[in-house]
DSSP file (Angstrom, degrees, kcal/mol; ACC not computed):
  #  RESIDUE AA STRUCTURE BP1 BP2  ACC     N-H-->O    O-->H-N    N-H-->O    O-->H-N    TCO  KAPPA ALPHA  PHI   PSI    X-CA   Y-CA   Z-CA
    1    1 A X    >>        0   0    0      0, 0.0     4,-1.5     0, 0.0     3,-0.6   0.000 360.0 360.0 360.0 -38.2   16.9    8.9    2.8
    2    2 A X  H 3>  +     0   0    0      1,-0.2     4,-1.9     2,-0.1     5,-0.2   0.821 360.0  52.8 -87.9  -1.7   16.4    5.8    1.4
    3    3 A X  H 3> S+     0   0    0      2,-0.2     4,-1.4     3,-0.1    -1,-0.2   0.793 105.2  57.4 -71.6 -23.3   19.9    5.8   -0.1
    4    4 A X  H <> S+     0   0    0     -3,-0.6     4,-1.4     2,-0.2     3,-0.2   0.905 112.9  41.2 -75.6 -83.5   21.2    6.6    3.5
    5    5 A X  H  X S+     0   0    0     -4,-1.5     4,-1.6     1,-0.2     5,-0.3   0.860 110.2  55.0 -20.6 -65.1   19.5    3.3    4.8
    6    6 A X  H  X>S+     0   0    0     -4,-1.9     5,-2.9    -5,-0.3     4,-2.2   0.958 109.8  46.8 -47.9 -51.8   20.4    1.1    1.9
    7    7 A X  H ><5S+     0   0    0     -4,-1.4     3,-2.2     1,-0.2    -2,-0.2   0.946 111.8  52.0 -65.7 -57.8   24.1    2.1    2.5
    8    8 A X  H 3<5S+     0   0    0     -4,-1.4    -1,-0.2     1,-0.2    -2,-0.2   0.655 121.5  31.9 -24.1 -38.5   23.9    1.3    6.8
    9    9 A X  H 3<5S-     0   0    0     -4,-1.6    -1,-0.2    -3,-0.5    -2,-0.2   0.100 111.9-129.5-123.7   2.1   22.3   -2.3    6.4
   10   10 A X  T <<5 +     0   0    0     -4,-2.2    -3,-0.2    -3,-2.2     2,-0.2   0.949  59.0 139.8  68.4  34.7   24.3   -2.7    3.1
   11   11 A X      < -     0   0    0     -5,-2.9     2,-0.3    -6,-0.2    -1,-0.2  -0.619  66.1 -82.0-128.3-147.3   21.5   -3.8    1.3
   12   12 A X     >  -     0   0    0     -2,-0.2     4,-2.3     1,-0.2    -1,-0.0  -0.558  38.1-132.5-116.5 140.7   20.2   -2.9   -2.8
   13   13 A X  T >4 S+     0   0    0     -2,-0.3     3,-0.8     2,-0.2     4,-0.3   0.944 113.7  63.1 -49.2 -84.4   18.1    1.0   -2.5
   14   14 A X  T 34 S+     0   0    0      1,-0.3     4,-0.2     2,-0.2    -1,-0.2   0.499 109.4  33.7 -33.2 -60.8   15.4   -1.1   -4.7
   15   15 A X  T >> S+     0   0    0      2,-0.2     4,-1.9     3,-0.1     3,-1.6   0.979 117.5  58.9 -69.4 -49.7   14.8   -4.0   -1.3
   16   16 A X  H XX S+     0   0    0     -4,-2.3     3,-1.5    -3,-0.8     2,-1.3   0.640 111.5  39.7 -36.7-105.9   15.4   -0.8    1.1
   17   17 A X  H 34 S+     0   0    0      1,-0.3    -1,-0.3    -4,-0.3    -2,-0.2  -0.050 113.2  52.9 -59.1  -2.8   12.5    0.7   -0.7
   18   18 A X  H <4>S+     0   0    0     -3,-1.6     5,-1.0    -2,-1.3    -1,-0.3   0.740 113.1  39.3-106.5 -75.7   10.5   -2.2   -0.8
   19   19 A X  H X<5S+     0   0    0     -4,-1.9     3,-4.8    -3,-1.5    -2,-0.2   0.994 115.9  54.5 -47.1 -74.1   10.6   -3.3    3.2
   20   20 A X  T 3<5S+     0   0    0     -4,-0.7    -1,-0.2    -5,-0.3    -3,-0.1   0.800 117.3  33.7 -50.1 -26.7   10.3    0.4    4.0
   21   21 A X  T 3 5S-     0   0    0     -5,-0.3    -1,-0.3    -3,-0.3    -2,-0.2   0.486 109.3-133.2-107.2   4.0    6.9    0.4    1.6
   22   22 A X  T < 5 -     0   0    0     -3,-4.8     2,-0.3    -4,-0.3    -3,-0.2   0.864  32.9-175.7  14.7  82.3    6.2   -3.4    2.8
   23   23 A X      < -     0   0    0     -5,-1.0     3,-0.5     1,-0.1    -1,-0.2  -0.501  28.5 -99.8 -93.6 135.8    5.5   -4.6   -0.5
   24   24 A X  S    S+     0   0    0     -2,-0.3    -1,-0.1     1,-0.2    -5,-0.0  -0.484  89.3   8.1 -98.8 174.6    4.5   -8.2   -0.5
   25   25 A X  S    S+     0   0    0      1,-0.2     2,-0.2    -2,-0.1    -1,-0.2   0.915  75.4 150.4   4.2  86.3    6.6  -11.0   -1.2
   26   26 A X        -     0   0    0     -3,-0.5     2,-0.8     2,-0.1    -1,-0.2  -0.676  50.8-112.8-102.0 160.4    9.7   -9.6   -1.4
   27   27 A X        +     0   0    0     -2,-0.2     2,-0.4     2,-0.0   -12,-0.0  -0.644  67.3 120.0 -89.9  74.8   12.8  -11.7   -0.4
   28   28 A X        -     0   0    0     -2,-0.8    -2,-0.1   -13,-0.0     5,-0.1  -0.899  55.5-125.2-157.3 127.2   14.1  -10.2    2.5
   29   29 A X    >   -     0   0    0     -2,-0.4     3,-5.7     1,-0.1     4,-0.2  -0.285  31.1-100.8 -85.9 165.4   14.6  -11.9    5.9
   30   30 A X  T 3> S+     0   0    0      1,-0.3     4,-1.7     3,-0.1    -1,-0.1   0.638 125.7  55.0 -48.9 -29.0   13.3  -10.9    9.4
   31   31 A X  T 34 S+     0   0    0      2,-0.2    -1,-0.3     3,-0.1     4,-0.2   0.776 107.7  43.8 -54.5 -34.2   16.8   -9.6   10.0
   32   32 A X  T X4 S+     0   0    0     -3,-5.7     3,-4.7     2,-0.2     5,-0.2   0.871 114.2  57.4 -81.6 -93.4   17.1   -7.0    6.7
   33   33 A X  T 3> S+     0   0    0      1,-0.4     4,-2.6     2,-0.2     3,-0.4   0.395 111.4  35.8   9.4 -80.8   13.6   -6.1    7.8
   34   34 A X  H 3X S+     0   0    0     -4,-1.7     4,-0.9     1,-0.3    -1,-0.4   0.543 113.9  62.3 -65.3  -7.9   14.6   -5.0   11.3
   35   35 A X  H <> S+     0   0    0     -3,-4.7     4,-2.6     2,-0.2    -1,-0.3   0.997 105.8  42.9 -76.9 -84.3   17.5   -3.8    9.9
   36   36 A X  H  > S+     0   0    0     -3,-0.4     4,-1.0     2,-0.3    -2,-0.2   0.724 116.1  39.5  22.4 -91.2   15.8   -1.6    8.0
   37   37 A X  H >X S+     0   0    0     -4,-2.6     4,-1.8     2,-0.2     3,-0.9   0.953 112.6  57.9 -63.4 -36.6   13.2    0.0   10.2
   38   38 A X  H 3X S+     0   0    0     -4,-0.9     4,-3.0     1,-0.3     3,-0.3   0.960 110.0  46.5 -68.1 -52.8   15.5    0.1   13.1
   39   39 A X  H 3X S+     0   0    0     -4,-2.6     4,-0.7     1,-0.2    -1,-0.3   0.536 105.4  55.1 -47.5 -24.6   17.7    2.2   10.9
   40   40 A X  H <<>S+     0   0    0     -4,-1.0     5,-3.9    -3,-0.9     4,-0.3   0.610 106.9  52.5 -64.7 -52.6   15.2    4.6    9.6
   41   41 A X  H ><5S+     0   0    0     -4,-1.8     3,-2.2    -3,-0.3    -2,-0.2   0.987 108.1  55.0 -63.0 -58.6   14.2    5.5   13.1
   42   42 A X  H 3<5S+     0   0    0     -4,-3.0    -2,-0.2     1,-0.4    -1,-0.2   0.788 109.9  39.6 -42.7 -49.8   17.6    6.1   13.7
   43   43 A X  T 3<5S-     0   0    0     -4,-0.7    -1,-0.4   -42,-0.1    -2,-0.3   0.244 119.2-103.0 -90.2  21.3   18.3    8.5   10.9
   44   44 A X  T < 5 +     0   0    0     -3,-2.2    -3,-0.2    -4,-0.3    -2,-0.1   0.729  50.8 176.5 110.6  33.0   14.7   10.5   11.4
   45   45 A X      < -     0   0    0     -5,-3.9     2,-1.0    -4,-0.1    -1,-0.2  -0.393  41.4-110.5 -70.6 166.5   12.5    9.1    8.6
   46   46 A X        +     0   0    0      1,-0.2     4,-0.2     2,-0.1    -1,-0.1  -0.791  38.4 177.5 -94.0 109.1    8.8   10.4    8.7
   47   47 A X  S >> S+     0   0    0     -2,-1.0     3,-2.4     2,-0.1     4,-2.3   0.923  83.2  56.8 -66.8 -40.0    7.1    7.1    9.6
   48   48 A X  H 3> S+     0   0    0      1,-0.3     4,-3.9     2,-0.2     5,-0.3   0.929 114.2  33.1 -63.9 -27.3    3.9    9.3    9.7
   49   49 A X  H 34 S+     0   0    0      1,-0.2     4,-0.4     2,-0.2    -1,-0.3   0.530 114.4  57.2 -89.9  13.7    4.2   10.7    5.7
   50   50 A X  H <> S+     0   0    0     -3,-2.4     4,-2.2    -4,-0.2    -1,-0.2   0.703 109.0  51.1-114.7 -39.3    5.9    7.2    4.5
   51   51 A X  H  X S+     0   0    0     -4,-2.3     4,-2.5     2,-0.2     5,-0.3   0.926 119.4  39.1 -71.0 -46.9    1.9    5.6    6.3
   52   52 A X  H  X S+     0   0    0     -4,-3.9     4,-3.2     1,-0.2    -1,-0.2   0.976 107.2  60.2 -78.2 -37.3    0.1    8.3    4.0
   53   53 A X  H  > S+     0   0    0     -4,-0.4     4,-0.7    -5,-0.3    -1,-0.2   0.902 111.9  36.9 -43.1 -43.5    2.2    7.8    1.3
   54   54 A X  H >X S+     0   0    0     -4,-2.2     4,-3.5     2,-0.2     3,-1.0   0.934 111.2  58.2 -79.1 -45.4    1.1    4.1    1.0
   55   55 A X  H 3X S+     0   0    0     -4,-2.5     4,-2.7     1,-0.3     5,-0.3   0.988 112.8  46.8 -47.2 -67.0   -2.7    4.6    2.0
   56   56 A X  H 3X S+     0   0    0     -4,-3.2     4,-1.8    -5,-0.3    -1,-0.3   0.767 106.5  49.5 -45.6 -26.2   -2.2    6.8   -1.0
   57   57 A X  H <X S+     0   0    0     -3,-1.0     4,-3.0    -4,-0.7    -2,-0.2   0.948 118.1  49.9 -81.7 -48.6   -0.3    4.2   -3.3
   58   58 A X  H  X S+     0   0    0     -4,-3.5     4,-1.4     2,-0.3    -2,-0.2   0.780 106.7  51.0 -45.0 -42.9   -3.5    1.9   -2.1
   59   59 A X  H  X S+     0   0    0     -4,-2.7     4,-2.9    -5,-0.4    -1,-0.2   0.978 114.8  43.8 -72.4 -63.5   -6.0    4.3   -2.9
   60   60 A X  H  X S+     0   0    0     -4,-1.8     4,-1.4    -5,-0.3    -1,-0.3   0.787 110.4  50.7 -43.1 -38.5   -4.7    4.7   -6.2
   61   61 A X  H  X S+     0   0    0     -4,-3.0     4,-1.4     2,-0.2     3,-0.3   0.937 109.8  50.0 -42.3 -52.4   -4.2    1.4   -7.0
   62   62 A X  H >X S+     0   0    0     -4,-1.4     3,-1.5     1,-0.2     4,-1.4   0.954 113.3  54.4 -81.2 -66.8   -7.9    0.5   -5.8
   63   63 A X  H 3X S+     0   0    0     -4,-2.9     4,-2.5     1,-0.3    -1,-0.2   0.742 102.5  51.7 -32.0 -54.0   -8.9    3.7   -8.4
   64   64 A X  H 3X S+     0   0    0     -4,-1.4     4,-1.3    -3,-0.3    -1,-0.3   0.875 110.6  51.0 -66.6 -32.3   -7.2    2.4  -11.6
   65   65 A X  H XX S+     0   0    0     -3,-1.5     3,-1.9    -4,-1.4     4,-1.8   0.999 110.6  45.1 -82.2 -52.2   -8.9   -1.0  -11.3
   66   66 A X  H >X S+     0   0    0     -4,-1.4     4,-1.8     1,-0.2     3,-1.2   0.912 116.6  45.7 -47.7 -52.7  -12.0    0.3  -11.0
   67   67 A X  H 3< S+     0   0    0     -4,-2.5    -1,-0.2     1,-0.3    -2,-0.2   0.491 110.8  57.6 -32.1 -29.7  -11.1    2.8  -14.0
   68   68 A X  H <X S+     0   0    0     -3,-1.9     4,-1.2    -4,-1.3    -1,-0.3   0.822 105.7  47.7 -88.9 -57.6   -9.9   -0.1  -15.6
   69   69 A X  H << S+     0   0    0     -4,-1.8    -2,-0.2    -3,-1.2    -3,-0.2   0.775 110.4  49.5 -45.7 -63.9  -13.3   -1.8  -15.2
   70   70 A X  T  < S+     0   0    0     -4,-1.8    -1,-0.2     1,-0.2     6,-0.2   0.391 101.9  57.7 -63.4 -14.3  -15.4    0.9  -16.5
   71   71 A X  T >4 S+     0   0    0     -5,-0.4     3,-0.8     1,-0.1    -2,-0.2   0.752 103.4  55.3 -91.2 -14.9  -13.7    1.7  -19.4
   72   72 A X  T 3< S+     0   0    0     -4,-1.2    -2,-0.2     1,-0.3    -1,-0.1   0.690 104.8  57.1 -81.9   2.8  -14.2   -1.9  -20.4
   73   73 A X  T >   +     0   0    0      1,-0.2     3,-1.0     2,-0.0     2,-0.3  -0.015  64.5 160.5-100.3  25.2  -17.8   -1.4  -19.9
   74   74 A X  T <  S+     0   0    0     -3,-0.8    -1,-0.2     1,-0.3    -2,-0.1   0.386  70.3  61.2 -51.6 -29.0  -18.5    1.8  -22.4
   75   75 A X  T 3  S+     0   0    0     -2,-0.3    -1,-0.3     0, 0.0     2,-0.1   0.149  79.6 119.4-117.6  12.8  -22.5    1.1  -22.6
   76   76 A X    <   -     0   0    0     -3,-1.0     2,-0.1    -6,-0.2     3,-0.0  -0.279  61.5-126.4 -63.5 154.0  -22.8    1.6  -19.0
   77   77 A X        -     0   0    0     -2,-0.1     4,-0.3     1,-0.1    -1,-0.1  -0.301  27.2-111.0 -71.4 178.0  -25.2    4.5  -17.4
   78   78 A X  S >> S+     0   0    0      1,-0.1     4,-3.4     2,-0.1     3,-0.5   0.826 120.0  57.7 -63.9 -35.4  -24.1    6.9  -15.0
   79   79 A X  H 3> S+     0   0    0      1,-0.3     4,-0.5     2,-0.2    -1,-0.1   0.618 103.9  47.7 -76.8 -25.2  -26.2    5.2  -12.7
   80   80 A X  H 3> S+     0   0    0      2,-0.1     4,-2.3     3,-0.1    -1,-0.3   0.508 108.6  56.5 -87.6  -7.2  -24.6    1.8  -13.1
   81   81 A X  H <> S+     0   0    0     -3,-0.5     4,-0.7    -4,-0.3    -2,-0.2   0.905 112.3  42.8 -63.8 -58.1  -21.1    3.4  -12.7
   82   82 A X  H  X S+     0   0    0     -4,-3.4     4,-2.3     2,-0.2    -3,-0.2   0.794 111.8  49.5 -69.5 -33.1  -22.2    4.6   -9.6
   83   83 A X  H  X S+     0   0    0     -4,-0.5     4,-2.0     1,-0.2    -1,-0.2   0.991 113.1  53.6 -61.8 -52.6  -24.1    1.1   -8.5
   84   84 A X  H  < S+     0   0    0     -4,-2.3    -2,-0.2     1,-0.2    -1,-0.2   0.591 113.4  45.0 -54.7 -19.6  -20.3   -0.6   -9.6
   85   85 A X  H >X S+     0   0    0     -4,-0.7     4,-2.5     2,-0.2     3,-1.3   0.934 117.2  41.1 -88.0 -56.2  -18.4    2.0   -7.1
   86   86 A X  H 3X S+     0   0    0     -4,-2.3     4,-3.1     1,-0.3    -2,-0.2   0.762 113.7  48.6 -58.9 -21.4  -20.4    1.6   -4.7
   87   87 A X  H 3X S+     0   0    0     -4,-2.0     4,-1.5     2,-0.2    -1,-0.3   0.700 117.2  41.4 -68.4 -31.8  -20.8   -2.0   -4.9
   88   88 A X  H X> S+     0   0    0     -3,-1.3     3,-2.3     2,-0.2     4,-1.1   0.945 114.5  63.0-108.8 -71.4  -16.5   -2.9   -5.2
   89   89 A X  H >X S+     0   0    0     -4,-2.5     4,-0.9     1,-0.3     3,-0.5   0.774 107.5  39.9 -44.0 -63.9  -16.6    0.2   -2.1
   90   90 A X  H >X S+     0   0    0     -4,-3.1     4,-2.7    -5,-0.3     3,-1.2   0.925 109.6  58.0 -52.5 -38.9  -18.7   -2.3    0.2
   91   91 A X  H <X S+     0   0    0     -3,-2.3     4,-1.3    -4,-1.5    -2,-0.2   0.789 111.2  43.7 -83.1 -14.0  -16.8   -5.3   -0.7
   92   92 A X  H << S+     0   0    0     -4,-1.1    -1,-0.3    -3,-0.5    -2,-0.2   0.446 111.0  48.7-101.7  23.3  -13.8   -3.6    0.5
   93   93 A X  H XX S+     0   0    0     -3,-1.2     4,-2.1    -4,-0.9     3,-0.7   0.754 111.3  54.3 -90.6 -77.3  -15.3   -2.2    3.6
   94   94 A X  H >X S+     0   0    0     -4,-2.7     3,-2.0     1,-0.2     4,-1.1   0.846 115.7  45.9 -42.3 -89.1  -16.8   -6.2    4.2
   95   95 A X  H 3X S+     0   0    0     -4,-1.3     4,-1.1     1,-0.3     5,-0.3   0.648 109.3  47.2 -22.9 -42.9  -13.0   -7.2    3.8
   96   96 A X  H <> S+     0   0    0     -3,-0.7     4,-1.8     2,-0.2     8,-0.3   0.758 107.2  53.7 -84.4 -29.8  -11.6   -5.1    5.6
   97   97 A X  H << S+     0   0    0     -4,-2.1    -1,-0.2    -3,-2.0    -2,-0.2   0.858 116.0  44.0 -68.6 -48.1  -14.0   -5.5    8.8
   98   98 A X  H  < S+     0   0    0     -4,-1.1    -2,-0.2     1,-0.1     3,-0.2   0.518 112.4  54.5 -93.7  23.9  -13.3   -9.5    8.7
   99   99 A X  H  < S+     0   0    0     -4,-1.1     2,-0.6    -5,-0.3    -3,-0.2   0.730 133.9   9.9 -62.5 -52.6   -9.1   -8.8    8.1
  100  100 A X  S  X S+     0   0    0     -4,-1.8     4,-2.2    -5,-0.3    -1,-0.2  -0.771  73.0 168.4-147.6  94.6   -9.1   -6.7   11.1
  101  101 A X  T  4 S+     0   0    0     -2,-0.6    -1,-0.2     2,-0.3     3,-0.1   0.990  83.8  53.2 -75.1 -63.1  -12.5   -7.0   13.1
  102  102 A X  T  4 S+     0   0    0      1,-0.3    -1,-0.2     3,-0.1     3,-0.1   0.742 117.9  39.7 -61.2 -25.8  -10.9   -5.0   16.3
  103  103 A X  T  4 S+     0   0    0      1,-0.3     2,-0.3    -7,-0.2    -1,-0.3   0.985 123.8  28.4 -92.2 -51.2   -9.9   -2.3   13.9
  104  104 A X     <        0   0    0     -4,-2.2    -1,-0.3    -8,-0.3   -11,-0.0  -0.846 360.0 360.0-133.3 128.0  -12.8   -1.7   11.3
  105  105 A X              0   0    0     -2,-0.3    -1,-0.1    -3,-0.1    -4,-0.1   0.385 360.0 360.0-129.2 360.0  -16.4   -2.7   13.1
């Protein structure tokens, strides 16, 4: 699909796949963009499994750093593992409420 795209709006797979996954700062102006989605709709991409797909790249991301975190801590308890999740879990809960107050309350 995203080869289909690239070739309509004539742009590189790699920025197609990029817009579509709205990866920040990338170079690609409000024209490629629209370009882009507008095309996508056209040929029948699944907006809804391209939404989970990123919620998923997010979740994972958010996973490894913590993972990341705790392995630099070996001499931790379980019980401070658990405080550290829960702790980095609230601070992206608090973000997320003052990013987008109407959405997360």
């Amino acid at each position: 699909m995203i080869e289909r795209i690239a070739s309509e709006v004539n742009l590189d797979r790699s920025l197609v796949k990029d817009i579509l996954l709205e990866t920040p700062h990338i170079e690609a102006t409000r024209e490629q963009r629209d370009a882009v989605f507008s095309t996508a709709r056209k040929l029948g991409l699944d907006f809804e499994a391209l939404r989970i797909g990123k919620r998923l790249t997010a979740r994972c991301e958010a996973l490894e750093e913590v993972l990341k975190y705790i392995e630099n801590h070996p001499e931790w308890s379980r019980e401070e593992i658990l405080d550290y999740i829960r702790h980095s879990a609230e601070l992206m809960k608090r973000v997320q409420r003052r990013a987008l107050p109407d959405f997360f309350k």
